[in-house]
PDBQT receptor file of N, H, CA, C and O in Angstrom, charges set to zero:
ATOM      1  N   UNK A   1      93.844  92.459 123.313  1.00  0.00    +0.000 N 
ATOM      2  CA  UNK A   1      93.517  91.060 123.177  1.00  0.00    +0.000 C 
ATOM      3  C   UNK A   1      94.064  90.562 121.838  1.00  0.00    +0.000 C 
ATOM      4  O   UNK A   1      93.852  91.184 120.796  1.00  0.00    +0.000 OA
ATOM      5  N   UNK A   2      94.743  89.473 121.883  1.00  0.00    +0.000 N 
ATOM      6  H   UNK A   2      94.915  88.968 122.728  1.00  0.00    +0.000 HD
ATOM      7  CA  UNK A   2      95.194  88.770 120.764  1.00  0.00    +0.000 C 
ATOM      8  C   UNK A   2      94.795  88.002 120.288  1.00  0.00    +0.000 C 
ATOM      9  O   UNK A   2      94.380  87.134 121.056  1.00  0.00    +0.000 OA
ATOM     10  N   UNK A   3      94.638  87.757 119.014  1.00  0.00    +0.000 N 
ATOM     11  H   UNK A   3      94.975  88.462 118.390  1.00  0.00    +0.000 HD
ATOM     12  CA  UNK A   3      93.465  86.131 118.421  1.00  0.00    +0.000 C 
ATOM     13  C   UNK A   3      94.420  85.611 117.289  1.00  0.00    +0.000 C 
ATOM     14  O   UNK A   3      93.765  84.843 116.585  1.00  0.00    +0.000 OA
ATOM     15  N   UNK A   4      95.423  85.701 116.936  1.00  0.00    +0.000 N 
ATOM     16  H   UNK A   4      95.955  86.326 117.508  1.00  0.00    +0.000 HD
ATOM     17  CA  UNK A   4      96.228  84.890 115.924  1.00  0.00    +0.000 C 
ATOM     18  C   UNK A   4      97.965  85.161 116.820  1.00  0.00    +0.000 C 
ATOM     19  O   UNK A   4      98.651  86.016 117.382  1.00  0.00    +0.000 OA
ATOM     20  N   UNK A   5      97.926  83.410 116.316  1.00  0.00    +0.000 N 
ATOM     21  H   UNK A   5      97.369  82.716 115.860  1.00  0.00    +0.000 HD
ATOM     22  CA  UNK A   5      98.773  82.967 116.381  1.00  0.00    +0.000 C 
ATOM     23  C   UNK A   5     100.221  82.980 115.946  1.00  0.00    +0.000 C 
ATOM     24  O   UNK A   5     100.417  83.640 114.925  1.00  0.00    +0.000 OA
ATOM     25  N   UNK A   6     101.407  82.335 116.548  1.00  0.00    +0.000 N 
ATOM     26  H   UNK A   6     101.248  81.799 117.377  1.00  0.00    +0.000 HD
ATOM     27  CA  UNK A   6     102.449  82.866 115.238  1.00  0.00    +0.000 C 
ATOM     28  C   UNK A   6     102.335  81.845 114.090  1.00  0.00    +0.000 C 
ATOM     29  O   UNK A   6     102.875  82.474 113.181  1.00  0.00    +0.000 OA
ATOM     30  N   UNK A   7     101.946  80.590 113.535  1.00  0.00    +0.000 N 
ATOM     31  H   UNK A   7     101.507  80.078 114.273  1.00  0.00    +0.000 HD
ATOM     32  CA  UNK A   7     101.391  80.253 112.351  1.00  0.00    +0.000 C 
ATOM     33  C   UNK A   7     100.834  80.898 111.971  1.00  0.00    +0.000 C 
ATOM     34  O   UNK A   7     101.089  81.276 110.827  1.00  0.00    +0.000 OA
ATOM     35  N   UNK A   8      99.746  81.426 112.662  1.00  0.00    +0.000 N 
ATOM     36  H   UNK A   8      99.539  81.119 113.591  1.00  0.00    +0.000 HD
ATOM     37  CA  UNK A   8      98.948  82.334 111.524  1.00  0.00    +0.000 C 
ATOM     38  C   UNK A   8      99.808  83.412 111.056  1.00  0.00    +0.000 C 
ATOM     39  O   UNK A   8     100.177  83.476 109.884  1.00  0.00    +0.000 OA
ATOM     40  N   UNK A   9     100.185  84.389 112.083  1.00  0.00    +0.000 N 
ATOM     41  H   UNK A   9      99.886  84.337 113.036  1.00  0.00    +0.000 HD
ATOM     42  CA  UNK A   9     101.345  85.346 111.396  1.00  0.00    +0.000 C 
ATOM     43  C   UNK A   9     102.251  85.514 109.963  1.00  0.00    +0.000 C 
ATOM     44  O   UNK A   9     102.306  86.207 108.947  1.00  0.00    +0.000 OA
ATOM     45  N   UNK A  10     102.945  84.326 110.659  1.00  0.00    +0.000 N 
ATOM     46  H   UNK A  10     102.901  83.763 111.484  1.00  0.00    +0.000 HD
ATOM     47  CA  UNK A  10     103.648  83.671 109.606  1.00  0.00    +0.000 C 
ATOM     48  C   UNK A  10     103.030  83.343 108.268  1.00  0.00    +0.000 C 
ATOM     49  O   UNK A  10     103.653  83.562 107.229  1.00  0.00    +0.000 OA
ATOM     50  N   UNK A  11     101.875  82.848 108.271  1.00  0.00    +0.000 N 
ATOM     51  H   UNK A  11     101.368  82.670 109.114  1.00  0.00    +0.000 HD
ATOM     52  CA  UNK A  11     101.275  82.406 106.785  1.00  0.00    +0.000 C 
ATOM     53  C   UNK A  11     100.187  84.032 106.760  1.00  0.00    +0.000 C 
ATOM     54  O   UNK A  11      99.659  84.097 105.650  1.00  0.00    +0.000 OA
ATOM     55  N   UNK A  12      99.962  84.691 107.246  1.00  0.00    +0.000 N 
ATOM     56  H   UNK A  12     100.391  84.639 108.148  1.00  0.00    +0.000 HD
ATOM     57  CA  UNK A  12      99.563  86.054 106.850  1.00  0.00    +0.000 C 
ATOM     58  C   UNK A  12     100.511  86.899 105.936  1.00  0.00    +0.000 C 
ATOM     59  O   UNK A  12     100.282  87.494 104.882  1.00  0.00    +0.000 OA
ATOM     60  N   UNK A  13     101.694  86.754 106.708  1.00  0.00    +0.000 N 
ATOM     61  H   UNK A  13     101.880  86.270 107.564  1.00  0.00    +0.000 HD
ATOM     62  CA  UNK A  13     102.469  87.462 106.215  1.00  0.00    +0.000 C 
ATOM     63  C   UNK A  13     103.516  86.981 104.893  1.00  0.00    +0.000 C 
ATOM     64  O   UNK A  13     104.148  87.862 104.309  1.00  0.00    +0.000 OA
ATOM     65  N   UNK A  14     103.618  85.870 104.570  1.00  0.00    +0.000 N 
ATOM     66  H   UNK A  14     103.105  85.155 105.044  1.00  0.00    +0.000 HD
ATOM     67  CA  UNK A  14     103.733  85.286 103.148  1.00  0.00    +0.000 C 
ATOM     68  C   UNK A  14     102.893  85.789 102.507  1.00  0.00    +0.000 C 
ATOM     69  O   UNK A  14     103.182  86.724 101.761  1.00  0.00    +0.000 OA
ATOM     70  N   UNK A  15     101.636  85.325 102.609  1.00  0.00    +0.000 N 
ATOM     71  H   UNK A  15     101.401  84.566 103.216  1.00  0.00    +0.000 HD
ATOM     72  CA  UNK A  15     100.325  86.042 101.929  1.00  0.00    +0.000 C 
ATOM     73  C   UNK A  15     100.424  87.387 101.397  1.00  0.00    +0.000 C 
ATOM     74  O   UNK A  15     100.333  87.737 100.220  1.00  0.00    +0.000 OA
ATOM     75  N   UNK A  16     100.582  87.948 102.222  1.00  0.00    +0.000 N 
ATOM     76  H   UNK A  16     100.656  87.663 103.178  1.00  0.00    +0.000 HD
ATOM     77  CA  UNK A  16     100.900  89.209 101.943  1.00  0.00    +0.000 C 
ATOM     78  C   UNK A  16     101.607  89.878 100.901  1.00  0.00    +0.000 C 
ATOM     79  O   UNK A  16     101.233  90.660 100.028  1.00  0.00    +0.000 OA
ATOM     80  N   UNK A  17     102.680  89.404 101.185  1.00  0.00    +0.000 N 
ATOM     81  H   UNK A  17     102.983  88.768 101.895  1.00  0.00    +0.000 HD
ATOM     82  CA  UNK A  17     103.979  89.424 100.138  1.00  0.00    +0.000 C 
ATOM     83  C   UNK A  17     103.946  88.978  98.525  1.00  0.00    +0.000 C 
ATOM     84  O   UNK A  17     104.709  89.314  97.620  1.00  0.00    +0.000 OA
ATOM     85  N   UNK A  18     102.774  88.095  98.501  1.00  0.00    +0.000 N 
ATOM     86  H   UNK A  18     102.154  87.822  99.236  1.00  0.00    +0.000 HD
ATOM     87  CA  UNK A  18     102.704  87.011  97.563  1.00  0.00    +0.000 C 
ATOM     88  C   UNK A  18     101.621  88.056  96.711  1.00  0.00    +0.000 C 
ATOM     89  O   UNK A  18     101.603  88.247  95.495  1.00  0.00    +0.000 OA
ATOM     90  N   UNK A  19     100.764  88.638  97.717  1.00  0.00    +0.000 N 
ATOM     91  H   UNK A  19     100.778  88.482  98.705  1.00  0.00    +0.000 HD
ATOM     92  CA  UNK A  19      99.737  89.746  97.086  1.00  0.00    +0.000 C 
ATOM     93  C   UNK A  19     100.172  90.714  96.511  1.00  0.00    +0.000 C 
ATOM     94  O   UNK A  19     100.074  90.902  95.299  1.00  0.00    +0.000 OA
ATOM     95  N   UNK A  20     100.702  91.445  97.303  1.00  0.00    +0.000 N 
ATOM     96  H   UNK A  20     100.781  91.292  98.288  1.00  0.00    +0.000 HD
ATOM     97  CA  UNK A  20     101.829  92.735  96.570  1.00  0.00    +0.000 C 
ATOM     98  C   UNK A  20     103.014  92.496  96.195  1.00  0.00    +0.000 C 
ATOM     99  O   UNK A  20     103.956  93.287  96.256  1.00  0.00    +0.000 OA
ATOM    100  N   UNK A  21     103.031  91.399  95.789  1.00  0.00    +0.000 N 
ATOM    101  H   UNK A  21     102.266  90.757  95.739  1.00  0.00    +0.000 HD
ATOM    102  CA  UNK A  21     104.228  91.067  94.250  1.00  0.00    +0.000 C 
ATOM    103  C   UNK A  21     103.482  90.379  93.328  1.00  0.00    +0.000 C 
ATOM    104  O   UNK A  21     104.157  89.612  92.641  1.00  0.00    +0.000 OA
ATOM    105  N   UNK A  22     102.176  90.408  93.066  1.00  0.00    +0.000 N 
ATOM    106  H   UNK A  22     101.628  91.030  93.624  1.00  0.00    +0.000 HD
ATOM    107  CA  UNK A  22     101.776  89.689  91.953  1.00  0.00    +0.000 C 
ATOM    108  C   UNK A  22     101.382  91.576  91.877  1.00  0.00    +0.000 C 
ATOM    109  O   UNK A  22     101.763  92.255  90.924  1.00  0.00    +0.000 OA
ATOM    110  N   UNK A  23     100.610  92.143  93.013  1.00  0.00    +0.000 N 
ATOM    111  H   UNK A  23     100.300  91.591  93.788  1.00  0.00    +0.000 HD
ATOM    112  CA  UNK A  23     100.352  93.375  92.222  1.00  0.00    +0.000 C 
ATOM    113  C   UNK A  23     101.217  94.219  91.524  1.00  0.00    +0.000 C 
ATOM    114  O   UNK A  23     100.840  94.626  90.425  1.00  0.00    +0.000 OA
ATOM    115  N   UNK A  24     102.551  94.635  92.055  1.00  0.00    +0.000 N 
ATOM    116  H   UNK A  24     102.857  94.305  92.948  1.00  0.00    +0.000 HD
ATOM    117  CA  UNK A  24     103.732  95.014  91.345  1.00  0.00    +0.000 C 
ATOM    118  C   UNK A  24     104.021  94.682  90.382  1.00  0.00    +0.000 C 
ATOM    119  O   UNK A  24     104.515  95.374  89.492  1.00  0.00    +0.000 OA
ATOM    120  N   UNK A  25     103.641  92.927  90.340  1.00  0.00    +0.000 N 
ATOM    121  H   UNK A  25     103.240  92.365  91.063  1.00  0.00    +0.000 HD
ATOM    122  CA  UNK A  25     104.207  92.827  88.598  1.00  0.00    +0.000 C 
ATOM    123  C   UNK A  25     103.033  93.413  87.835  1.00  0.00    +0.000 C 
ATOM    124  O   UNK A  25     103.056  94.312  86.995  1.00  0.00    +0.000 OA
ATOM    125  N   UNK A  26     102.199  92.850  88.211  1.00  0.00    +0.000 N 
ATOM    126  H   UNK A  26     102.181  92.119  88.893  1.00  0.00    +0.000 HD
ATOM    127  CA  UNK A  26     101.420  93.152  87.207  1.00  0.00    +0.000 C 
ATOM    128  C   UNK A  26     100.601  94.969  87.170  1.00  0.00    +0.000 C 
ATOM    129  O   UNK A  26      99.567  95.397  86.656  1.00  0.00    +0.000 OA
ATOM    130  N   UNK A  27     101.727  95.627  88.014  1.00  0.00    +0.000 N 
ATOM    131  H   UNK A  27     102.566  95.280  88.432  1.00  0.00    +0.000 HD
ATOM    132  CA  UNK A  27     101.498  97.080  88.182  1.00  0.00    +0.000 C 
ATOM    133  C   UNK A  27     100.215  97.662  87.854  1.00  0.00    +0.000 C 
ATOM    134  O   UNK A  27      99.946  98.440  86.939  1.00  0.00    +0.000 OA
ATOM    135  N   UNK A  28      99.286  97.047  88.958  1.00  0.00    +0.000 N 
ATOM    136  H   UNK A  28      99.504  96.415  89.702  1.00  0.00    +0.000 HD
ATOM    137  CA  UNK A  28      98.074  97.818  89.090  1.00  0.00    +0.000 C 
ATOM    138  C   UNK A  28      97.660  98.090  91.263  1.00  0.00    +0.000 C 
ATOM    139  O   UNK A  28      98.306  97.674  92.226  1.00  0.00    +0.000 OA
ATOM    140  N   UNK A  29      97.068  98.474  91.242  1.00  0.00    +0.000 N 
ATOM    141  H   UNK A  29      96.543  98.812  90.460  1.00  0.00    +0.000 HD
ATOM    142  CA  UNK A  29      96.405  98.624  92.817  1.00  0.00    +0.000 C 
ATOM    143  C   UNK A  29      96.303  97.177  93.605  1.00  0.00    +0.000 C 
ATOM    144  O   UNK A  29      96.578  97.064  94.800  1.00  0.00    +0.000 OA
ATOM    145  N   UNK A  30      95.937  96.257  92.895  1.00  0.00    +0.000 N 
ATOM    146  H   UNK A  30      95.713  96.349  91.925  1.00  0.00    +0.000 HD
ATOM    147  CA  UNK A  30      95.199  95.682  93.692  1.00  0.00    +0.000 C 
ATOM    148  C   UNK A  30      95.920  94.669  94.810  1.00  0.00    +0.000 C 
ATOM    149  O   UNK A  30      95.460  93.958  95.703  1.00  0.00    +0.000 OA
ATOM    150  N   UNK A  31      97.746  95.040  94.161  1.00  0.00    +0.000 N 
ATOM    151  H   UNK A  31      98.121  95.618  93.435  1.00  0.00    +0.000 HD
ATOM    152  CA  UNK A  31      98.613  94.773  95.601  1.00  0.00    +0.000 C 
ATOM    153  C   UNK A  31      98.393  95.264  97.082  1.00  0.00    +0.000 C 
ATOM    154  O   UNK A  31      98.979  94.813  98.067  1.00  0.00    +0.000 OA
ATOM    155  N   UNK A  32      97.698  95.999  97.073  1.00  0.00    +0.000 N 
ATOM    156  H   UNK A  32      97.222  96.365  96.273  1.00  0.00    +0.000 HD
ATOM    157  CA  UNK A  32      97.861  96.724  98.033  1.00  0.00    +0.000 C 
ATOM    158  C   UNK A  32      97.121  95.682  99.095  1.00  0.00    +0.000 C 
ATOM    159  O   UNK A  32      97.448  95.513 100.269  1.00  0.00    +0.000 OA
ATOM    160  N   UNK A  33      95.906  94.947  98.291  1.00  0.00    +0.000 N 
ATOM    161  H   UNK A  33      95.640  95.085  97.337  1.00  0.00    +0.000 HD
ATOM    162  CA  UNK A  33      95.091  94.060  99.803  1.00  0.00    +0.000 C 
ATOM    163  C   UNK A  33      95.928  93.594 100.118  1.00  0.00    +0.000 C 
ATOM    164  O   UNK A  33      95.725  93.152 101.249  1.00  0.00    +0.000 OA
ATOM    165  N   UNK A  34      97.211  93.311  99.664  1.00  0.00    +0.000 N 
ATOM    166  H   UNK A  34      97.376  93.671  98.745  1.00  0.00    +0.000 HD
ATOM    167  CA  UNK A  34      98.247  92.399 100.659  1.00  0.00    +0.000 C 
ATOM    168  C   UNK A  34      98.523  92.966 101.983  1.00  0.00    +0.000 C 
ATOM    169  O   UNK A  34      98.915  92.221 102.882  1.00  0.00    +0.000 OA
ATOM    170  N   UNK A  35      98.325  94.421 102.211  1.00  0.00    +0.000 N 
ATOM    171  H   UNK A  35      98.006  95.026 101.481  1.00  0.00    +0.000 HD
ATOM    172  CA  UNK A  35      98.775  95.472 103.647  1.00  0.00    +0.000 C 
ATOM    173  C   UNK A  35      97.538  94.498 104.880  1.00  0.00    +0.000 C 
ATOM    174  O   UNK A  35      97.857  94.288 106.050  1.00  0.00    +0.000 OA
ATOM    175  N   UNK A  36      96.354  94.095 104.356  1.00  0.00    +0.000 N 
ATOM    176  H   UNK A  36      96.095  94.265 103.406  1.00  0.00    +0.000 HD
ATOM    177  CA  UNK A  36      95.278  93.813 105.198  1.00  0.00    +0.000 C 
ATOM    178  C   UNK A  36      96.231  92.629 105.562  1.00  0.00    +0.000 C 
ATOM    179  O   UNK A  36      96.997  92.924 106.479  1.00  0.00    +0.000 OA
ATOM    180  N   UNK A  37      96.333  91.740 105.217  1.00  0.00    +0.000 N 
ATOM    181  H   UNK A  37      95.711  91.500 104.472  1.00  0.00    +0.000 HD
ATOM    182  CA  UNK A  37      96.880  90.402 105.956  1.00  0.00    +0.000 C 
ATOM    183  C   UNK A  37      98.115  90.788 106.866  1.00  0.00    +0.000 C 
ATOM    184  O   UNK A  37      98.300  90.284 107.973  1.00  0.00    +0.000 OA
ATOM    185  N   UNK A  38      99.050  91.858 106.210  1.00  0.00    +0.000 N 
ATOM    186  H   UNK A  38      98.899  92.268 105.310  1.00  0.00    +0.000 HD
ATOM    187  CA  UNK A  38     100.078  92.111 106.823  1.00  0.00    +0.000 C 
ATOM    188  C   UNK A  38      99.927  93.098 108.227  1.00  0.00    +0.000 C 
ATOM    189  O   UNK A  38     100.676  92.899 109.183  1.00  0.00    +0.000 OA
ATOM    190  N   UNK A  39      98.698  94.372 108.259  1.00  0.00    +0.000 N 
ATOM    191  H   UNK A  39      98.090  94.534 107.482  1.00  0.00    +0.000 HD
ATOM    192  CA  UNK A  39      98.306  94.974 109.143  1.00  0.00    +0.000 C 
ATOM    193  C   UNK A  39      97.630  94.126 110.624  1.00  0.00    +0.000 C 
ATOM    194  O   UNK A  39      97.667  94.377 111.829  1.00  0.00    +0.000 OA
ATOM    195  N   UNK A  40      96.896  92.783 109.603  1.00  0.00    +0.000 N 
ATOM    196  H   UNK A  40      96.867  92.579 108.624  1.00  0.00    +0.000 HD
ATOM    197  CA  UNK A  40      96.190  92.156 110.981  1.00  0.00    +0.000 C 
ATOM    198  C   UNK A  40      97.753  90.705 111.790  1.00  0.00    +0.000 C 
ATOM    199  O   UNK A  40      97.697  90.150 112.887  1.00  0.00    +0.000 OA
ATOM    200  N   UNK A  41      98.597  90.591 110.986  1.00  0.00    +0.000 N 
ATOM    201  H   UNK A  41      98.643  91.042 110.094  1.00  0.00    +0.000 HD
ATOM    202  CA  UNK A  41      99.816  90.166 111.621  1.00  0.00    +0.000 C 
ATOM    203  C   UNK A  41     100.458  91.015 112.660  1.00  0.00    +0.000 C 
ATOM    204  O   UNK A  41     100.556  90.754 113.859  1.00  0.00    +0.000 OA
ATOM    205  N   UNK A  42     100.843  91.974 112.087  1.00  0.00    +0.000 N 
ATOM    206  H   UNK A  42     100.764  92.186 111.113  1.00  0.00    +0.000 HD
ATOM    207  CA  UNK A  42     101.365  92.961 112.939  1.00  0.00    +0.000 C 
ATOM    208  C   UNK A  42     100.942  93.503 114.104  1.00  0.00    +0.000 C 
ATOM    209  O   UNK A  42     101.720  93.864 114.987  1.00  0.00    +0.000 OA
ATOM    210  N   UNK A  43      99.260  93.621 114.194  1.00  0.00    +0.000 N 
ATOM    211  H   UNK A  43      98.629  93.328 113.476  1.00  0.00    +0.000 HD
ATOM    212  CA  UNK A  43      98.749  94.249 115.263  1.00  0.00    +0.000 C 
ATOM    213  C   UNK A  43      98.269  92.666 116.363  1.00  0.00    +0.000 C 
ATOM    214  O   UNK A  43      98.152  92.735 117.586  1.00  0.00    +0.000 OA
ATOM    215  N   UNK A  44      98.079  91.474 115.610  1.00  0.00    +0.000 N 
ATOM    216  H   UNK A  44      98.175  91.418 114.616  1.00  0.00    +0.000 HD
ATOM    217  CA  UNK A  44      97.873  90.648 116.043  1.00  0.00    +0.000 C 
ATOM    218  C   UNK A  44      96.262  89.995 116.462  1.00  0.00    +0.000 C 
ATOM    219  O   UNK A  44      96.060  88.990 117.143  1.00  0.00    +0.000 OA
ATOM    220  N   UNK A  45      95.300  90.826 115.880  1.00  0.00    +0.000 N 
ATOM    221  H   UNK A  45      95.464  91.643 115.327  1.00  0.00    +0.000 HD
ATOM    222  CA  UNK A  45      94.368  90.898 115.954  1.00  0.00    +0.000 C 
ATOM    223  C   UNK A  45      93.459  90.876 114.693  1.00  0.00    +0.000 C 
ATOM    224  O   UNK A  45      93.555  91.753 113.836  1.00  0.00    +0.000 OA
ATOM    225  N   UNK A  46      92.445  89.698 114.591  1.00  0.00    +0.000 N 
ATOM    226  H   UNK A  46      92.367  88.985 115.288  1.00  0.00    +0.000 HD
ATOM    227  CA  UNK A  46      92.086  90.048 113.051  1.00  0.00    +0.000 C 
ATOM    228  C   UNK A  46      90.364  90.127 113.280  1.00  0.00    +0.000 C 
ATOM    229  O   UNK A  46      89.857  89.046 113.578  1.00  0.00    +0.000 OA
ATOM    230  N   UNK A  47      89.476  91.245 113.173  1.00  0.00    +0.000 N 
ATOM    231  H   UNK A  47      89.888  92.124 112.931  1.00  0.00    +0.000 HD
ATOM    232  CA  UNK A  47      88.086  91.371 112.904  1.00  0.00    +0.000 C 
ATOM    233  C   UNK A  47      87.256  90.766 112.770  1.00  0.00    +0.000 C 
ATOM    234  O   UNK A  47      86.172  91.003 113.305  1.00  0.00    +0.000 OA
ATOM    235  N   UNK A  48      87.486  89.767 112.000  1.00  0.00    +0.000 N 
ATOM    236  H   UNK A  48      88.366  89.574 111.566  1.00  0.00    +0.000 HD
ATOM    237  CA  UNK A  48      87.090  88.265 111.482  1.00  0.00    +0.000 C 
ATOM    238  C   UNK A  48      86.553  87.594 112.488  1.00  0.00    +0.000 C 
ATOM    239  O   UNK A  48      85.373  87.322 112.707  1.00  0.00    +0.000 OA
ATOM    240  N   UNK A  49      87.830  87.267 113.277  1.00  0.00    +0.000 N 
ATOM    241  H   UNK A  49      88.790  87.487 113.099  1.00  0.00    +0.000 HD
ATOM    242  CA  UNK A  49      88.154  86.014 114.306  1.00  0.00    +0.000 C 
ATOM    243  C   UNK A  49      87.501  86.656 115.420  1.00  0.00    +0.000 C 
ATOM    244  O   UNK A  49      87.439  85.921 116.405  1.00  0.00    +0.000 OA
ATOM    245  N   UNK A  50      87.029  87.728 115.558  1.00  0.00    +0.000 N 
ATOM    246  H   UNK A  50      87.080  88.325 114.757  1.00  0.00    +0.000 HD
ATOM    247  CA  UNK A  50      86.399  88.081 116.576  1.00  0.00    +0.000 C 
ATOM    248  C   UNK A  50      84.972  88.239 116.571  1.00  0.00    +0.000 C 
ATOM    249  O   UNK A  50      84.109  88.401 117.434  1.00  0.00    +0.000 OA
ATOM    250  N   UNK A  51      85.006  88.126 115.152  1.00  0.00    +0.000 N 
ATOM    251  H   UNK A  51      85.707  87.994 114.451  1.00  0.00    +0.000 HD
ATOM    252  CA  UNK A  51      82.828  87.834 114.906  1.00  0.00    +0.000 C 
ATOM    253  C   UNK A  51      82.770  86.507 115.391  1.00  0.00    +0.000 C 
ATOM    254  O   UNK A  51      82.090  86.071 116.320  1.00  0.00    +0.000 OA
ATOM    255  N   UNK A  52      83.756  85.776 114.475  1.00  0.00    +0.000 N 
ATOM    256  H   UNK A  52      84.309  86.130 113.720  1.00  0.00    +0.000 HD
ATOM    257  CA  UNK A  52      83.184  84.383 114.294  1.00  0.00    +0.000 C 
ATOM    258  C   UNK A  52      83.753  83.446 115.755  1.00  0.00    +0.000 C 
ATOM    259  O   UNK A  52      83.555  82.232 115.806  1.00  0.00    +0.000 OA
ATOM    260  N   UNK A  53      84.585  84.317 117.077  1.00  0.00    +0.000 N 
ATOM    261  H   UNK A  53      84.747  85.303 117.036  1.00  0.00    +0.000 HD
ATOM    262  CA  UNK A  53      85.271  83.767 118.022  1.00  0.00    +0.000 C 
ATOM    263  C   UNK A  53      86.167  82.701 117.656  1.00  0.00    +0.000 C 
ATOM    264  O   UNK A  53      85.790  81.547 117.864  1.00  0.00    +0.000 OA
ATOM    265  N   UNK A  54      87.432  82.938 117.081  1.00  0.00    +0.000 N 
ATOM    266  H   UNK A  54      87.738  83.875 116.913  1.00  0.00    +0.000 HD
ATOM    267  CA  UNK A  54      88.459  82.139 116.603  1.00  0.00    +0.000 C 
ATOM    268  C   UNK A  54      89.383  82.730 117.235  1.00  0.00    +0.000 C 
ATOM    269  O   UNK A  54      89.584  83.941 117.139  1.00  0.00    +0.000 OA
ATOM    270  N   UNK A  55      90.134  81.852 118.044  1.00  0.00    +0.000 N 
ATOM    271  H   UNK A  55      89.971  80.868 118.122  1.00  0.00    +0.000 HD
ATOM    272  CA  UNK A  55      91.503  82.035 118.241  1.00  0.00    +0.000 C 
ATOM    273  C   UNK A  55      92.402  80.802 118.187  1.00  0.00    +0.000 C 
ATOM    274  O   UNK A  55      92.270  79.709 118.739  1.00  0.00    +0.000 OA
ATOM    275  N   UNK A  56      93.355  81.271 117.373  1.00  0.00    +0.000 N 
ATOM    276  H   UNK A  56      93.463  82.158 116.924  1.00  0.00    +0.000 HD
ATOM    277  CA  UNK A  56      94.392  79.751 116.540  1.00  0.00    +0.000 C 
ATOM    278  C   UNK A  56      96.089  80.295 117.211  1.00  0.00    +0.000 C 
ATOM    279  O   UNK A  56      97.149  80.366 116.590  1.00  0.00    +0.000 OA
ATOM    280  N   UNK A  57      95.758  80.672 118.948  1.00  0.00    +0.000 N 
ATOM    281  H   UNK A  57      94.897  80.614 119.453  1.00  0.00    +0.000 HD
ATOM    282  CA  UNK A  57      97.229  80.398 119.612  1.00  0.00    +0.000 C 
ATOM    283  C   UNK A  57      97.688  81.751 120.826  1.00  0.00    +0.000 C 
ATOM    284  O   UNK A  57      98.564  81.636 121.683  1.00  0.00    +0.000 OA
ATOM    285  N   UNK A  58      96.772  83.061 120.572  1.00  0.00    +0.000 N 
ATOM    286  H   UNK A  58      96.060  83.155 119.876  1.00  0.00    +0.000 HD
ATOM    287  CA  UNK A  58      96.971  83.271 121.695  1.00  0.00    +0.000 C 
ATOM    288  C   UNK A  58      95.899  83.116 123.041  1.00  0.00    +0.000 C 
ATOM    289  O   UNK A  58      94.671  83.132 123.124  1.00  0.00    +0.000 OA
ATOM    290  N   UNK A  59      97.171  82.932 124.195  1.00  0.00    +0.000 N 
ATOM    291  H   UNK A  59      98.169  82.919 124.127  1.00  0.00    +0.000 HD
ATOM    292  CA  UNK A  59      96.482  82.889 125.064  1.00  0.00    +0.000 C 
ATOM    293  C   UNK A  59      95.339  83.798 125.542  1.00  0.00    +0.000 C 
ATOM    294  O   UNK A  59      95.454  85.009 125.353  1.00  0.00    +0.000 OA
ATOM    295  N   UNK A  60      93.991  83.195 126.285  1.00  0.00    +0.000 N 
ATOM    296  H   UNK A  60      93.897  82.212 126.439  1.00  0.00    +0.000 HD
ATOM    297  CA  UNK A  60      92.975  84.762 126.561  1.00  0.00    +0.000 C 
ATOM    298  C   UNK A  60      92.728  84.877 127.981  1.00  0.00    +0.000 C 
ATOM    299  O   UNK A  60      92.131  84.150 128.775  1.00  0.00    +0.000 OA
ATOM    300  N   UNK A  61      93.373  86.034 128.102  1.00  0.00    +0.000 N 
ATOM    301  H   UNK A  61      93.858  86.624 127.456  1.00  0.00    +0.000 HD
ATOM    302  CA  UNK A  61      92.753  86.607 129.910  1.00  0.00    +0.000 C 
ATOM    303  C   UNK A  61      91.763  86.423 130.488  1.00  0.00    +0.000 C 
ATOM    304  O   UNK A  61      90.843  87.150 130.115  1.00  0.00    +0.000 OA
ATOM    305  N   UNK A  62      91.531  85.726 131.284  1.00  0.00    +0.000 N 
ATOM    306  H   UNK A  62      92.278  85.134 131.586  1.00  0.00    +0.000 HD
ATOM    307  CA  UNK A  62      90.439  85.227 132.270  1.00  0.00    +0.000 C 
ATOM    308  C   UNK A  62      90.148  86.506 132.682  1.00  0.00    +0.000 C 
ATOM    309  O   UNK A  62      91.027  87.364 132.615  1.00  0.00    +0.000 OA
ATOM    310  N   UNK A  63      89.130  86.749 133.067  1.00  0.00    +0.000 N 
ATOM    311  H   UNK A  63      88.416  86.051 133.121  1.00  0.00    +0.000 HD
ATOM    312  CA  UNK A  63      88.565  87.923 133.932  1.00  0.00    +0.000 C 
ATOM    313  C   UNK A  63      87.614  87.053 135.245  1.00  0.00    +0.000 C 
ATOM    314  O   UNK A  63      86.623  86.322 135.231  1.00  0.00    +0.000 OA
ATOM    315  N   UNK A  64      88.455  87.549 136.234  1.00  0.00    +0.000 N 
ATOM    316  H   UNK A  64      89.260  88.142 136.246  1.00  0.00    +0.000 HD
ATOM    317  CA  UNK A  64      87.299  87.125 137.605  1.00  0.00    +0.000 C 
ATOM    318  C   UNK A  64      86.337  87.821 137.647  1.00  0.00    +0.000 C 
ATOM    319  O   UNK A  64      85.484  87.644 138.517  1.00  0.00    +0.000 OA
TER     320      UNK A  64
């Protein structure tokens, strides 16, 4: 099941980038939360959106 969108993707995955290059510069760990935005792009599914029932674009399978 999918719950983000490709906007969301897309601005996850900037995010991301934006996280682990401020951590690089400033060469400590805490780049690394950038992998979370980039892991829940990739798999397409984010934890969150499934407590709070958010979906911002994919379609959801009807079940008869």
């Amino acid at each position: 099941m999918c719950n983000i969108g490709k906007l969301d993707k897309f601005i996850r995955v900037v995010l991301s980038y934006a996280i682990m290059g401020v951590g690089i510069y400033h060469q400590n760990f805490w780049g690394m939360l950038g992998l979370i935005p980039l892991t829940t792009a990739a798999v397409g599914i984010c934890p969150l959106y499934m407590i709070f029932k958010i979906n911002t674009g994919c379609k959801q399978e009807k079940l008869a």
